[in-house]
Structures are given as C-alpha cells and as structure tokens.
Backbone bond lengths (Angstrom), bond angles and torsions (degrees), N, CA, C in turn:
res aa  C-N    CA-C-N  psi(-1)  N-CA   C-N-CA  omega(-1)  CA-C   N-CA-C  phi
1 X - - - 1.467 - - 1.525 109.25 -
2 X 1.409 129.77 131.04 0.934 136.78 145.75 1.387 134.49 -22.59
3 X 1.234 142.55 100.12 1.365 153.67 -137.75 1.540 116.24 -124.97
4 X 1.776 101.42 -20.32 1.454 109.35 -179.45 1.123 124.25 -79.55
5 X 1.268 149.57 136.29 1.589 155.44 -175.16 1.645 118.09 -113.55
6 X 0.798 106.05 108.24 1.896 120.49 -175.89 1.469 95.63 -58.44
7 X 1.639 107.67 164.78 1.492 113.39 167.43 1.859 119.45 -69.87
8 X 1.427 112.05 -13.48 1.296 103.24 135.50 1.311 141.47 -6.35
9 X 1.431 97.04 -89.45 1.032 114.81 -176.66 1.793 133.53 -35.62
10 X 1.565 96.65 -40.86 1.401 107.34 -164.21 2.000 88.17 -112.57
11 X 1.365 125.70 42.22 1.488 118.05 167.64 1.300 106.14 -98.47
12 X 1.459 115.73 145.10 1.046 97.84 -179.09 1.669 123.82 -120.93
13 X 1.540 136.12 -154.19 1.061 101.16 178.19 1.982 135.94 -53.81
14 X 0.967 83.93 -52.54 1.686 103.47 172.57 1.516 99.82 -55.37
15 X 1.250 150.42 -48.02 1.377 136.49 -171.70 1.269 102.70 116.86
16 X 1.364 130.68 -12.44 1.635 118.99 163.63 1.950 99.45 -68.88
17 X 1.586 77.82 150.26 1.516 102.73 -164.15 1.826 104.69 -127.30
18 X 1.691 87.38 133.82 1.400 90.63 -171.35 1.791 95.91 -88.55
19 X 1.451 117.39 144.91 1.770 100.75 176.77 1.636 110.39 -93.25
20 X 1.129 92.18 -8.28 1.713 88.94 161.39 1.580 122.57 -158.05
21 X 1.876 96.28 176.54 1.824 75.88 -170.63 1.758 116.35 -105.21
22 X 1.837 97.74 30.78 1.152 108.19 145.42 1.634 108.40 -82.81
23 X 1.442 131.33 -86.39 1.292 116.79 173.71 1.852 125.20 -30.79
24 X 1.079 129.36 -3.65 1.544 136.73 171.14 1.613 98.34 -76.29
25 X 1.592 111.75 -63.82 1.423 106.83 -172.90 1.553 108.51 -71.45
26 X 1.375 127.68 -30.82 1.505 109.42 169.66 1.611 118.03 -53.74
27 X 1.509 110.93 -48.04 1.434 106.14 170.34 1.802 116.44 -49.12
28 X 0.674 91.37 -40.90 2.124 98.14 -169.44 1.465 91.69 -74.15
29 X 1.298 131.43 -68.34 1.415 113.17 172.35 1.465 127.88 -47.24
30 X 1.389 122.60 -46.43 1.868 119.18 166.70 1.058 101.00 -46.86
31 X 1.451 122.69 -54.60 1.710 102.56 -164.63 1.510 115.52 -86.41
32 X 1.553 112.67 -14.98 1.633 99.70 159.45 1.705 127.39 -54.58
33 X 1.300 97.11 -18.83 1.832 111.25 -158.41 1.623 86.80 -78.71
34 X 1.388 126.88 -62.24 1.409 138.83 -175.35 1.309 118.74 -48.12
35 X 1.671 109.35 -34.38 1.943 113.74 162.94 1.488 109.86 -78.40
36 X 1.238 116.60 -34.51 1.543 110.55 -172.16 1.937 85.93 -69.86
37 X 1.337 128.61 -81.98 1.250 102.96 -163.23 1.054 138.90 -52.43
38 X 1.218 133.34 8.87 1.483 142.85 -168.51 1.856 90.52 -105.50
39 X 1.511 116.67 -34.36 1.631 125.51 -170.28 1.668 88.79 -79.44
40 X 1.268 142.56 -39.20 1.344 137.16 155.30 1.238 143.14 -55.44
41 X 1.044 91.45 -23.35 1.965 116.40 172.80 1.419 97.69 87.69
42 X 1.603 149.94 14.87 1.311 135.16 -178.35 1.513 107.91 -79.63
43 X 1.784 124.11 14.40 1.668 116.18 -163.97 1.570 91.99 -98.86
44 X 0.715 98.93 -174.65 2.116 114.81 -175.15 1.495 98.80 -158.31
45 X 0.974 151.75 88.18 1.630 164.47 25.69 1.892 70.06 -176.71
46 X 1.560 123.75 -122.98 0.984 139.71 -179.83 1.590 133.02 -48.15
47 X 1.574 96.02 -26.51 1.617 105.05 -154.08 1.838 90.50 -87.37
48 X 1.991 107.14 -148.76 1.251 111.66 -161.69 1.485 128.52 49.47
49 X 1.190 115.01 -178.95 1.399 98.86 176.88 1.690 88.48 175.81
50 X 1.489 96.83 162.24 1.919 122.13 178.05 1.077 130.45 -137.44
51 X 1.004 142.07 64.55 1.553 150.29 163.37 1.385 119.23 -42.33
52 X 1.883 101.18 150.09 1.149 119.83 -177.59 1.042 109.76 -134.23
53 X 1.458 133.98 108.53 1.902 126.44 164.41 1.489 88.03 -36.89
54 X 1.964 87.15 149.32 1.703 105.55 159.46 1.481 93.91 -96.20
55 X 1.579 99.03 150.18 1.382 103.64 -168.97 1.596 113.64 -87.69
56 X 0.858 141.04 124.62 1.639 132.78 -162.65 1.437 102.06 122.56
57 X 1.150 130.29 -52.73 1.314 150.14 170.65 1.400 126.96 -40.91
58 X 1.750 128.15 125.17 1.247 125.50 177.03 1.807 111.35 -74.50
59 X 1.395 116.64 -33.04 1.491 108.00 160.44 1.301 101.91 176.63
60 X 1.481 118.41 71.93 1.534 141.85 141.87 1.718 97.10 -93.73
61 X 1.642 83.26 135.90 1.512 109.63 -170.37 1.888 94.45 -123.32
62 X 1.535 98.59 166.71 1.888 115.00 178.53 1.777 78.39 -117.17
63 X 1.595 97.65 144.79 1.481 110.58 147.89 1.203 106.59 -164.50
64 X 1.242 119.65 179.71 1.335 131.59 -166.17 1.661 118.26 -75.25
65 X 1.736 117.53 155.98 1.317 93.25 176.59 1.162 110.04 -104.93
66 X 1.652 105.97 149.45 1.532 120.87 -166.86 1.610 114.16 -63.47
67 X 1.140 98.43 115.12 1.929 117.28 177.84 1.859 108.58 128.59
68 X 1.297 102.99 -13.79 1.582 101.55 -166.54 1.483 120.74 -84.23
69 X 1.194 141.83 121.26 1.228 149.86 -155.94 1.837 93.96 -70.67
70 X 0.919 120.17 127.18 1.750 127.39 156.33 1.518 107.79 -17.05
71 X 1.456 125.54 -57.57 1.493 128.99 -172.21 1.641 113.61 -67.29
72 X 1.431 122.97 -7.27 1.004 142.85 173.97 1.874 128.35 -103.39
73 X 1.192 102.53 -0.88 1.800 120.32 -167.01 1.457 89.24 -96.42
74 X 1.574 114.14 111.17 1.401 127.61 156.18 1.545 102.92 -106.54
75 X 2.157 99.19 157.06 1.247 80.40 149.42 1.501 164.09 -120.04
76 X 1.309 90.59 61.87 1.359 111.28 159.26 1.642 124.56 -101.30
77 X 0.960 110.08 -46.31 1.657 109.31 161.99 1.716 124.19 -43.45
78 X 1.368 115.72 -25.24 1.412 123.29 -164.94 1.975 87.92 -65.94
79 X 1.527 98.67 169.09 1.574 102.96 178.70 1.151 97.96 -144.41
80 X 1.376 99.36 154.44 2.128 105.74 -176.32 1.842 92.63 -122.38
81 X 1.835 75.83 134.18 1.215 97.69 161.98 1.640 122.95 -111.88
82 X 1.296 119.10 171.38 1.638 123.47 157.88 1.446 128.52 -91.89
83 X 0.668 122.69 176.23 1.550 138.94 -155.03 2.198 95.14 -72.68
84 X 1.166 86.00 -27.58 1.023 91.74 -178.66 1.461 143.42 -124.87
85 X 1.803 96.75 42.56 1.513 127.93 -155.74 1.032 147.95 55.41
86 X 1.165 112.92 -8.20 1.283 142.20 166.23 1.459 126.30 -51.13
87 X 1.636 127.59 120.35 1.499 104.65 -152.04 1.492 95.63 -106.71
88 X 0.991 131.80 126.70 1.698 148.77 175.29 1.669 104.57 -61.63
89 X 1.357 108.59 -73.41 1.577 110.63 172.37 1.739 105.99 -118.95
90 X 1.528 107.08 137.75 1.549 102.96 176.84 1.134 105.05 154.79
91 X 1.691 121.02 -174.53 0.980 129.02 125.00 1.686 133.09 -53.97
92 X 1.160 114.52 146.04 1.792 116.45 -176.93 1.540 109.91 -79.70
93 X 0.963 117.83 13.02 1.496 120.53 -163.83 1.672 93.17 -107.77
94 X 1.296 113.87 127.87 1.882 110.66 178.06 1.333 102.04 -137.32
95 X 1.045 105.93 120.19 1.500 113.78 152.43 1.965 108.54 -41.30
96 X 1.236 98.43 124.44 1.629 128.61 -168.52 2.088 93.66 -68.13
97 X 1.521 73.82 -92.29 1.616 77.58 177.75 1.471 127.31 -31.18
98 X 1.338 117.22 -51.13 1.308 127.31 168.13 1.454 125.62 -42.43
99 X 1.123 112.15 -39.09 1.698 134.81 -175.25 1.398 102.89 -70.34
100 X 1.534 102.39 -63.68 1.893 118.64 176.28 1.777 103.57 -31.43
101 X 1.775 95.05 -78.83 1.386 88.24 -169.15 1.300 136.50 -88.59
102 X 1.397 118.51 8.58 1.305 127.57 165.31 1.347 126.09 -72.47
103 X 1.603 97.54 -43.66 1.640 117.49 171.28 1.235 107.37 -49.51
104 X 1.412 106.84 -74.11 1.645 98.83 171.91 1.496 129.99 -11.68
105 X 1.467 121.72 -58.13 1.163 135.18 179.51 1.392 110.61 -64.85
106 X 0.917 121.45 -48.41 1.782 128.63 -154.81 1.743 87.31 -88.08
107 X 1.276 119.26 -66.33 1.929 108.63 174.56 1.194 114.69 -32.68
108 X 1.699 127.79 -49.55 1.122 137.77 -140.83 1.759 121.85 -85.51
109 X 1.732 94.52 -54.26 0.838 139.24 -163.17 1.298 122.69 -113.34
110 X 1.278 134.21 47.68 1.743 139.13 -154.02 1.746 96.41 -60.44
111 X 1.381 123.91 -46.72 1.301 115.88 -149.86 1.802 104.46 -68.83
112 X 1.290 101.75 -16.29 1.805 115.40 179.63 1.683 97.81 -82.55
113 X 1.424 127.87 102.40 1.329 132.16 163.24 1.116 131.18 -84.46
114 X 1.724 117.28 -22.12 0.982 126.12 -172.90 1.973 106.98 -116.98
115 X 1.005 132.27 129.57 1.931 127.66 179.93 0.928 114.60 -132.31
116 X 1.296 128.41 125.48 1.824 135.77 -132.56 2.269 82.39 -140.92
117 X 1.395 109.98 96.71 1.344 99.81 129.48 1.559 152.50 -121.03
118 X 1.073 120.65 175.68 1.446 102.71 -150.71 1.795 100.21 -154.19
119 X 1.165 109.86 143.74 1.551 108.23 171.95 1.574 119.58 -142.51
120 X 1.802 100.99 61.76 1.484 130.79 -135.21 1.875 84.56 -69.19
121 X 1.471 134.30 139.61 1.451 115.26 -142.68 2.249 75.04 -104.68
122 X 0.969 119.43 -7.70 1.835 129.25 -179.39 1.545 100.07 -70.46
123 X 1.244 125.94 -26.30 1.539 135.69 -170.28 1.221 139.34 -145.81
124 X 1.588 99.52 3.46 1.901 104.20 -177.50 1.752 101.32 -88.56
125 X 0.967 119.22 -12.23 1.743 112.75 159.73 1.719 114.69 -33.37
126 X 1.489 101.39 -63.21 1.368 100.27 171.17 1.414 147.67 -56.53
127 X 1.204 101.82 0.37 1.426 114.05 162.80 1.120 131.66 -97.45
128 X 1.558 110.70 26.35 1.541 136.19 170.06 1.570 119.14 -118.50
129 X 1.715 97.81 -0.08 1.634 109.46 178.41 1.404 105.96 -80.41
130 X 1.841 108.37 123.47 1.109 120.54 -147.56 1.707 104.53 -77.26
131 X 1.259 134.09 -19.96 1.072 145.66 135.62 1.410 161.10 -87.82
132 X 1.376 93.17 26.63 1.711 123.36 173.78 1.059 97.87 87.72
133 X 1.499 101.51 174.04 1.850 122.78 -173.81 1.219 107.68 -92.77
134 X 1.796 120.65 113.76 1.397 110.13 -168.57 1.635 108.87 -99.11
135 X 1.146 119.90 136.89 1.210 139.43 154.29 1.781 115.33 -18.14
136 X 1.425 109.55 92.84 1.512 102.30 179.51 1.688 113.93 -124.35
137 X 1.160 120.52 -18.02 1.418 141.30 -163.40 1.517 119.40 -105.14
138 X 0.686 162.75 149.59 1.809 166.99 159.20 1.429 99.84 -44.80
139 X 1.426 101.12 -59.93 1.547 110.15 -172.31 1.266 110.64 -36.56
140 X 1.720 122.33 -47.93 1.285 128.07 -166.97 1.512 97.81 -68.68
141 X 0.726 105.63 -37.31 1.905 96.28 -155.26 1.867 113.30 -44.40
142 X 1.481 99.62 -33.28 1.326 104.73 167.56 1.505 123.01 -52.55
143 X 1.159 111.54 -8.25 1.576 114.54 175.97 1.746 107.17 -122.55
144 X 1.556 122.19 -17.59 1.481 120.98 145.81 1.677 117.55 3.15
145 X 1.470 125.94 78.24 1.244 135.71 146.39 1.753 89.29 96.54
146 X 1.766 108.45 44.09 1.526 114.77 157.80 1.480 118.91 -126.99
147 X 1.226 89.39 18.69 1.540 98.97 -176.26 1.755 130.99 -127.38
148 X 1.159 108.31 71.09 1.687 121.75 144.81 1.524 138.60 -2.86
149 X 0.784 153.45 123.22 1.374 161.63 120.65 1.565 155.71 -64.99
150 X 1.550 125.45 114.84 1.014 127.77 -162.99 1.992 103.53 -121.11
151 X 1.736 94.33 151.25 1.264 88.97 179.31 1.338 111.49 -103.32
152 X 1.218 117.92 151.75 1.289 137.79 174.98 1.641 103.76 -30.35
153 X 1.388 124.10 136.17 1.476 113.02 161.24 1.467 100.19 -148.48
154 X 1.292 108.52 43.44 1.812 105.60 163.02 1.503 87.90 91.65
155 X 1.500 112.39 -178.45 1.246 136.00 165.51 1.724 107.11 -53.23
156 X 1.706 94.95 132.39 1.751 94.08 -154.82 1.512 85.76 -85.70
157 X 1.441 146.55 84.36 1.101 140.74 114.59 1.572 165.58 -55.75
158 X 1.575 87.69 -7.36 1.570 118.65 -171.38 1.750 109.20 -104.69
159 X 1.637 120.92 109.81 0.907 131.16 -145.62 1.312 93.80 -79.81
160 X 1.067 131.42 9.27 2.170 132.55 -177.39 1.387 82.73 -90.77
161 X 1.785 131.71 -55.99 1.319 109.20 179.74 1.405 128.78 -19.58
162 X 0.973 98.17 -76.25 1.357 107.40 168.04 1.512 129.17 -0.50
163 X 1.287 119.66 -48.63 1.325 134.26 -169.20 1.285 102.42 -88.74
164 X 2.013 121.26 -31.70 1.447 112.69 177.49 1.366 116.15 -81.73
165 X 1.369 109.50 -21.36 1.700 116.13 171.94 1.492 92.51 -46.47
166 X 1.298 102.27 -84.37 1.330 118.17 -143.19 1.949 109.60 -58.08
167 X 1.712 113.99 5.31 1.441 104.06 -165.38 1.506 67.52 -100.99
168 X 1.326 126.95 -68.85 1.474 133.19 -149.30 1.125 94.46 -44.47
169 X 1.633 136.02 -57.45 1.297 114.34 -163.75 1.687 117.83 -58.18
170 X 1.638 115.51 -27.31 1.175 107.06 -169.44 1.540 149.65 68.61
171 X 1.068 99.21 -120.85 1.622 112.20 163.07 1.602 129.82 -120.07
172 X 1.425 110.58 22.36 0.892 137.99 -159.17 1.903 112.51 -109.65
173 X 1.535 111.01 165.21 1.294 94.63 -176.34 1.431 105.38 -133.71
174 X 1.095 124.30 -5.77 1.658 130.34 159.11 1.407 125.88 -109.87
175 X 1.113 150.85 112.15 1.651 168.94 -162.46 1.415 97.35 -124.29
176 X 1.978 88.20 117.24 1.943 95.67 172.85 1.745 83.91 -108.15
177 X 1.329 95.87 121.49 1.445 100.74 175.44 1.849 105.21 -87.47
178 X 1.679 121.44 101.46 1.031 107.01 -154.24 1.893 116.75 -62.48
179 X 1.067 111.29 -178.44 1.743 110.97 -160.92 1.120 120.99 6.52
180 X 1.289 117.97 44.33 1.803 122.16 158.39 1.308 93.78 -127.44
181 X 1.445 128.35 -76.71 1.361 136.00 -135.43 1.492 154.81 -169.54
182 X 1.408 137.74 -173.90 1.471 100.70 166.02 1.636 110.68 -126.37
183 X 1.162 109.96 169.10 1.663 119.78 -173.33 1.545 109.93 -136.04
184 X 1.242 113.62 117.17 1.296 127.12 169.69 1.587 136.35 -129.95
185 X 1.348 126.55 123.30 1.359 129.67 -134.03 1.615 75.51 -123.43
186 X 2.035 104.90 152.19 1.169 113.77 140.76 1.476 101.26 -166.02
187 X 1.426 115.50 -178.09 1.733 142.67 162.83 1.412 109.08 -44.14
188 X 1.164 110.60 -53.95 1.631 135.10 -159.92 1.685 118.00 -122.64
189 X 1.290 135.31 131.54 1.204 134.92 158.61 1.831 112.92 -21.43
190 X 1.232 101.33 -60.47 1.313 107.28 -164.80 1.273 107.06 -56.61
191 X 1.553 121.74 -33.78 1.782 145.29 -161.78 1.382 91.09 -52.78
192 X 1.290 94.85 -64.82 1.797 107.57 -160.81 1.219 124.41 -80.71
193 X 1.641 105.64 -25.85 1.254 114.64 150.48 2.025 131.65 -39.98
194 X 1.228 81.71 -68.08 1.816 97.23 176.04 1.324 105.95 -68.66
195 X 1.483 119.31 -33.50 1.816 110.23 167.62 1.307 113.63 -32.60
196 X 1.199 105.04 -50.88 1.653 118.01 -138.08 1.139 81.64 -96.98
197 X 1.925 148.02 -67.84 1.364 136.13 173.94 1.533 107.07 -24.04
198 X 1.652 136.50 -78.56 1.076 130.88 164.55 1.455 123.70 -2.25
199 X 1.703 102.24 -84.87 1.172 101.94 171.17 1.149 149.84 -38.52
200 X 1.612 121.15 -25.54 0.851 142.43 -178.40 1.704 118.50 -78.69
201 X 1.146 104.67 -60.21 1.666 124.55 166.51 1.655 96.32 -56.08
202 X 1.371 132.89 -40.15 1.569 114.13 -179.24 1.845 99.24 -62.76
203 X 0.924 127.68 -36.02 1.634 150.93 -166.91 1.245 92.71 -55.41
204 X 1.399 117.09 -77.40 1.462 130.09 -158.82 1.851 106.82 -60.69
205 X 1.251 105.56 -45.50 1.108 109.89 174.97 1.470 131.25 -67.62
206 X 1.070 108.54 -31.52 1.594 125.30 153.56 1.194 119.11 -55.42
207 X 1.231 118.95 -29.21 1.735 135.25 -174.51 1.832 117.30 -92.30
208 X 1.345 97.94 -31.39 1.525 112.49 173.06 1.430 95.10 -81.79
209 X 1.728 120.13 -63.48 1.397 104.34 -166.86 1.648 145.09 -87.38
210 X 1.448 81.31 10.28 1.775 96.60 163.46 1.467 110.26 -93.25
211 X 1.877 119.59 -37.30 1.243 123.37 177.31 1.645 112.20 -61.36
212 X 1.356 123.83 -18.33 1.461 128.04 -168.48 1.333 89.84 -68.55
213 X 1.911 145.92 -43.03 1.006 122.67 -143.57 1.625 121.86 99.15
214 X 1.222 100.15 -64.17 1.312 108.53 168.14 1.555 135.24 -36.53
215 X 1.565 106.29 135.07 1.734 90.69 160.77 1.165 135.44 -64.27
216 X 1.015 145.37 142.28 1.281 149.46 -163.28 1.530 118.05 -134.90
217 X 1.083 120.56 122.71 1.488 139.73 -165.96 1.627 91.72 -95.15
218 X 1.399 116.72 120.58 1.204 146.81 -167.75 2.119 107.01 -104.97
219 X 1.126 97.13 -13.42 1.830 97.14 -174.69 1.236 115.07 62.81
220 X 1.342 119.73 151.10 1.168 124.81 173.60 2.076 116.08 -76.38
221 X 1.634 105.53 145.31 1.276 109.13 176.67 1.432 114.11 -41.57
222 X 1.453 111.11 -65.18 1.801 101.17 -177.56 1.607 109.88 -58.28
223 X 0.994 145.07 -31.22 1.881 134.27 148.62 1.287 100.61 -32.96
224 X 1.561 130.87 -84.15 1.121 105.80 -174.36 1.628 140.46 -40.52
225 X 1.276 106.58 -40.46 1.513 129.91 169.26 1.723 110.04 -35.22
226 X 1.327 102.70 -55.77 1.783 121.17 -132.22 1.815 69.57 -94.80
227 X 1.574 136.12 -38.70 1.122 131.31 -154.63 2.237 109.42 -83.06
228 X 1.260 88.35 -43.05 1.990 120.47 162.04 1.843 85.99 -44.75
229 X 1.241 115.52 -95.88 1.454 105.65 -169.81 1.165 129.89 -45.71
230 X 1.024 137.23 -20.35 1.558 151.66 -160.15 1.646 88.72 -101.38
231 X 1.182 121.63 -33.92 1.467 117.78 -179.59 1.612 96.98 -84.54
232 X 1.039 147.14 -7.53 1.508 146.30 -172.06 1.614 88.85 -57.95
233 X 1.224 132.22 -53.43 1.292 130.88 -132.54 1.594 93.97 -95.61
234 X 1.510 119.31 -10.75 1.538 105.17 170.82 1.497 115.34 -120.87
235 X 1.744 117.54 65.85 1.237 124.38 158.12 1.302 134.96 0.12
236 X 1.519 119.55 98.68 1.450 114.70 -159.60 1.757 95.66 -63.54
237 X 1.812 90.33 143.29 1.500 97.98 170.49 1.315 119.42 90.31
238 X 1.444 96.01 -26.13 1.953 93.42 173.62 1.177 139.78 -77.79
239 X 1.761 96.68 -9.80 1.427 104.73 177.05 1.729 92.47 -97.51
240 X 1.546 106.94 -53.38 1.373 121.77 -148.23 1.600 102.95 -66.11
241 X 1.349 137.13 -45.40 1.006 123.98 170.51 1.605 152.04 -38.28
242 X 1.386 112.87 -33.30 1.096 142.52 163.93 1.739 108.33 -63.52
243 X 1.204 113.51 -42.20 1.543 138.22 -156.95 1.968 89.10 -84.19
244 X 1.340 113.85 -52.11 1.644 110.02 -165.26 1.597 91.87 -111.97
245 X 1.304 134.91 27.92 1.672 138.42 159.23 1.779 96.70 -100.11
246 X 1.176 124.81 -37.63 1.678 132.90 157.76 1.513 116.82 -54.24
247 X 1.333 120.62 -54.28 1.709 123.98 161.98 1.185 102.06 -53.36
248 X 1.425 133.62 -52.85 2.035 121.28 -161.96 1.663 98.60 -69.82
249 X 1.934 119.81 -23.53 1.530 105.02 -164.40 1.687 89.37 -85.22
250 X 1.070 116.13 -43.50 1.759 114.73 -170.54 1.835 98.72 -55.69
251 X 0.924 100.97 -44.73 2.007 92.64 -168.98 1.286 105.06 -72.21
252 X 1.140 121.78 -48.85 1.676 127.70 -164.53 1.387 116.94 -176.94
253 X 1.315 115.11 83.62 1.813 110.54 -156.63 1.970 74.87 -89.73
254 X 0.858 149.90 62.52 1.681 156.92 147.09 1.607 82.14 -58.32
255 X 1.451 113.33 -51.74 1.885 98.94 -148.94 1.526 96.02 -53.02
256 X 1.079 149.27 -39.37 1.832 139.26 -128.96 1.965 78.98 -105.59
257 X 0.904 151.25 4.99 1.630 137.45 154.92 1.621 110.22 -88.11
C-alpha cells in the first residue's frame, strides 16, 4: 500500500500548508497545548504565547496570531516566524514580547522544540517570592534542581534580552521569570506541557503553605534527590499527553484543522 501523502494532504482549511507530516503533527500538537490551557484557566485573554520549532528548520518557530483568544488557535491559523521576526506564513502583526522570549529559546537552545509561557493568574504571585519557590510537595520534586531564574527587566521587548533569557535558563527546564512569569521548555508538547502543570501546582502550593501561617516542614535535600530520580522513570508527558489529546478531541477537537 501506498504510504506517501502529497502536500494535499496536510492543507488546511484556510490554505496554509503544512510541508510535512512531521510539521502537520507539530501544528496539531501547538494548538492542542493552547486549548488545553485555556480548559485550565492558565490563558489571559490575548497575551502569553507557545511556540513550536518547525521541524526541518535551523530556527523558524509556529506561534499564535496576535489578538486571538487560546479557544480560537487551530492548526492552521498558527504563523511561522524566523529567527528574526519576520513572519514566513501569517499575519505581519507579532506579538513583540513573544518574539523576544521565545526566540531566545529556539536560537539558543535547539534541543527545546516546544516553549510554554504562561502567567497562570492561581500562581504567578510566586514569582515575587523573594527567595525562590521552595520545594514542599512530592509533585515538585519532579522538577527538584530544574528550575532557573530570571530578573524582571520591564516588558520583554528589548532584543539583548534575549541573550539573558536564554543564559539564565541554561540547562535547565523551568524559568520563573521573576514578577512577570513562568517558562517551560521541552522535546515534546507534552514535556513542556506537564513542566509547566508541575510547576505550577509547586507555585500554588507554596502560596497556600506559606499563606497558612503555619510551619512547614520543607524535607531534607537527599528526599528531594532520591524522589527527582525515582521520577526519571515517568517521563513528563508520556503518559499524560495521549490522556489530555483525548479531552481536546471530546470537547472540541476544532484545534487539529
């Protein structure tokens, strides 16, 4: 049987064309990521944003077009830009900020394909804790010594940012960008996806259990350690993705056109 698929195949309604049906499933996954967070409540009307390297590509990225609500991001609507703002397919209109700190990632950082930000309104308090987000939950431990920090420098419009994003984050896969936000990198949709879920729930919980008053038992470092490895063996996203790509087709699979 014939196995090959024409550019047909991957057009979509609007007439943007995926050139392959590796770039087809990156589109359908970006725009699954953009319905699941909006089904979580982490979207903020227009703003934020999620990028995807095009695959083939030295650092053309997919992102969203500027003004469109999350519940509205198919993928066909998404638009690719270059490294150097420039929009390949789209509208010409780009979200600024978006460009700044995504670029960063995708220039910087090739092995990160997928860049998840977020200014989830349940947990961005904590990125004003004057001494980082401490580790209190199990949940967190899976992110135990993946998490980075950047300082605030105004509205990220200034393309030198760029270069401090991308050192601070490092080798790392979560960035609390302090009093803005959060940043989460992975391989896979799902990666960066569940980063950023993680992250978030370490956030909230940090936020309930310093606000309780209470003392709070923090665990010892090797707990955290011994808990980080033991999580090696359940790859964020490998289960969960498959599991909430079934929730986006039952609610409104609209995103994958």
């Amino acid at each position: 049987m014939n196995t090959q698929l024409s550019t047909e195949d991957f057009k979509h309604a609007d007439g943007v064309i995926a050139t392959s049906p590796e770039e087809h499933k990156v589109r359908v996954d970006l725009a699954a990521m953009f319905r699941l967070t909006a089904m979580f409540g982490w979207d903020d009307t227009v703003w934020n944003h999620i990028t995807a390297r095009v695959p083939g590509s030295d650092h053309n990225f997919l992102m969203h077009r500027f003004g469109l609500l999350y519940e509205e991001v198919t993928a066909s609507n998404l638009i690719k830009v270059d490294e150097n703002g420039n929009v390949l397919e789209g509208p010409s209109d780009v979200n600024t900020a978006g460009f700044v700190i995504h670029s960063a990632i995708h220039l910087h950082h090739p092995n990160h394909r997928f860049v998840f930000h977020a200014h989830p309104p349940v947990a961005i308090a904590a990125t004003a804790f004057k001494d980082g987000i401490p580790h209190l939950i199990q949940d967190s431990s899976m992110l135990y010594g993946e998490i980075a920090y950047h300082d605030w420098e105004g509205l990220s419009v200034d393309l030198d940012e760029r270069f401090r994003i991308a050192e601070n984050l490092g080798d790392k896969k979560c960035l609390i960008m302090r009093n803005h936000g959060f940043l989460t990198v992975g391989e896979t949709a799902g990666e960066a996806f569940m980063n950023m879920y993680y992250l978030i729930r370490m956030c909230q919980t940090a936020l309930a259990g310093q606000g309780s008053g209470l003392e709070l038992d923090a665990a010892s470092p090797s707990l955290w350690e011994l808990s980080r490895k033991q999580y090696n063996a359940f790859a964020p996203g490998q289960y969960e993705w498959p599991a909430l790509l079934r929730r986006c087709d039952r609610l409104d699979p609209s995103y994958k056109h």
